[in-house]
N, C-alpha and C positions, 0 to 999 in steps of 0.2 A: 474585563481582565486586562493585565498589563502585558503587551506580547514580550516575549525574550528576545525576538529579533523580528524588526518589518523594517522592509526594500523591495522597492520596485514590484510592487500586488504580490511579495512570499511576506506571508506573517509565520512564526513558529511563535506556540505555546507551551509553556513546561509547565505539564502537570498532569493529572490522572484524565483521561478522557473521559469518564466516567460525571466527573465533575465541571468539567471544562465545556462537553457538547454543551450541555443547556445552555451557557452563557454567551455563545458565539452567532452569528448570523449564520444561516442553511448556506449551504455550497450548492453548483450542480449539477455535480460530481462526486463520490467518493471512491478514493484507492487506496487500499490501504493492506499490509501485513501484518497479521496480526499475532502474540506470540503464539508460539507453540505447544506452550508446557514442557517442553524440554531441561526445564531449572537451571537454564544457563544467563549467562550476558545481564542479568540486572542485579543490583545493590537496593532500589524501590520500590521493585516488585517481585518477589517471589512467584516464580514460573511454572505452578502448580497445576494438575487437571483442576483440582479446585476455586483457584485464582481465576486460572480462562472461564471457566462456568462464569463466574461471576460478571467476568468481563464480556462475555457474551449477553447477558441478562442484560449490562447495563448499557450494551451499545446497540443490540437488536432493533429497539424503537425507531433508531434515524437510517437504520437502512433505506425504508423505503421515501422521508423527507426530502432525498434528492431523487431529481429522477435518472440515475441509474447508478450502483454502487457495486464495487468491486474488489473481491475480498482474495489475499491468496490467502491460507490459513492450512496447507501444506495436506499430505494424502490422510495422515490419520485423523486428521482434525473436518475433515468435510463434512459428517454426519454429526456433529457436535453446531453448526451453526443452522439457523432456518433453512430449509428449503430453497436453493435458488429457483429463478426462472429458467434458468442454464447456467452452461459451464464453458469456459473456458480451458486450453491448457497449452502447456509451452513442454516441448517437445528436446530432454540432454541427451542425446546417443550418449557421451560418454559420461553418463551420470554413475555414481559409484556406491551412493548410498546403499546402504543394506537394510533388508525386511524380513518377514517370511517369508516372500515368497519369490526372493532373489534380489537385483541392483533397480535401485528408481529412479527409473528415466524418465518422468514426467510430472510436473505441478499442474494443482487443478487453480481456475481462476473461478468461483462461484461469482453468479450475474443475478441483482437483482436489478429489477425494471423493464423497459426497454431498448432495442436498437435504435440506438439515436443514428447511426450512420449507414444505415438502412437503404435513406434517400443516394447514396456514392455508391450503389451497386453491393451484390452481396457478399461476402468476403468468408474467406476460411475460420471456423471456432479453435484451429490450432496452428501451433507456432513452432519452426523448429530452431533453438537459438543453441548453438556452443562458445558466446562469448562469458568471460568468469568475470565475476564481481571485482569492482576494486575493492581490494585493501586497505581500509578505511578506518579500524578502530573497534566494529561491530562482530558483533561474533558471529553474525549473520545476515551479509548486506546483498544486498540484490542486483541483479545487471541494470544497466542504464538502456542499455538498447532492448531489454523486454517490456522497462516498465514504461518504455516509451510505445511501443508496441501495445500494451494495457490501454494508454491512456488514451491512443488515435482510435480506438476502436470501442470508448465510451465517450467520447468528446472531439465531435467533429466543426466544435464555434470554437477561433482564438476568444481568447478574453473571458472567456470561462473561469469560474472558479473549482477547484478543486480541494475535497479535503483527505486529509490523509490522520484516523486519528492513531494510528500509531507508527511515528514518523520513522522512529530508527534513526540510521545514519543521514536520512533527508533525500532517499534516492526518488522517492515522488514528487517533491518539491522540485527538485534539480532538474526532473525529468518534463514537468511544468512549466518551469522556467525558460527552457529550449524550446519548447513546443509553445512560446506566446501564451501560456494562461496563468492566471494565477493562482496562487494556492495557500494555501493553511494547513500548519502539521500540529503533533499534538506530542510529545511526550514528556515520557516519565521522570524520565533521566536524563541528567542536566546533561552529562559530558559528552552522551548521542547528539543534544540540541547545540551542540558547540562545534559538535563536528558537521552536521547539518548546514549550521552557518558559514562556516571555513568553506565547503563544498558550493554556497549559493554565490560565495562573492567572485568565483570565476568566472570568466566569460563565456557570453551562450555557446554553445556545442549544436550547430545543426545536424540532424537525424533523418 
């Protein structure tokens, strides 16, 4: 395939990941966010329980092709993906979202594979972060300093590759990038994949 943007080991791909994994070399990594079904932020993809089934069907298989992959896919959507091995989670005291059963103050990170950073001593499965996403364009973007937090804690080799197949605004990629590894994103939509690249041509950010 022809990537939309490759610099310095970050390639982004626009298109359905669905179609796009088979075509790509394995990572040895994956991070990714995946939607929600909430029916918001896309024009290519209707953001259906229906659609995510789908989407989980078709992305299940390469969970386990890297050896360790890392999914946030938010509190109601946990028992809709495989089984992990564990969980991760990131800890907003002042989180504000509303549920039944009051405000949610924490995202889960499902863990398939291994602790690859195992051998660096053993380290907490939770995180407490109050810093907010930038404002970016996505209707739903992510902090820079958790997903960097994500990534140090499945990928302890620089020069790793990392995939991300549902890039968004490119906060895996970005996070990648600072962190010495590379990476590959995948989405849908083009004007996420534009803002992704605006985002990578900046200079590293040490974390």
């Amino acid at each position: 395939m022809k990537p939309y943007y490759e610099e310095d080991g970050i390639t982004i791909y626009h298109g359905d990941c669905r179609e796009v994994l088979p075509q790509i070399p394995r990572a040895d990594v994956i991070l990714g966010d995946p939607p929600y079904a909430n029916e918001t932020g896309y024009a290519s993809y209707e953001d259906t329980p229906e659609n995510l089934q789908s989407l989980i069907d078709g992305v299940s298989p390469f969970l386990h092709e890297c050896e360790v992959s890392a999914l946030t896919p938010g509190v109601n959507n946990i028992h809709a993906w495989p089984r992990p091995e564990w969980m991760l989670a990131w800890f907003i005291p002042a989180g504000c979202g509303r549920h039944a059963w009051g405000f949610s103050c924490w995202q889960p990170v499902l863990l398939y594979g291994r602790d690859r950073t195992v051998h660096l001593g053993c380290k907490p499965d939770a995180f407490v972060m109050s810093e907010p996403a930038e404002v970016n364009g996505h209707p739903c973007p992510k902090p820079i300093g958790v997903w960097k937090w994500i990534l140090k804690r499945i990928s302890s080799v620089e020069g790793e590759t990392v995939l991300d197949p549902f890039m968004g605004s490119g906060t895996t990629l970005r996070a990648a990038k600072d962190l010495g590894r590379r990476a590959i994103g995948i989405e849908i939509e083009e004007k996420y994949c534009e803002i992704a690249a605006k985002r990578l041509s900046q200079k590293v950010f040490q974390w």
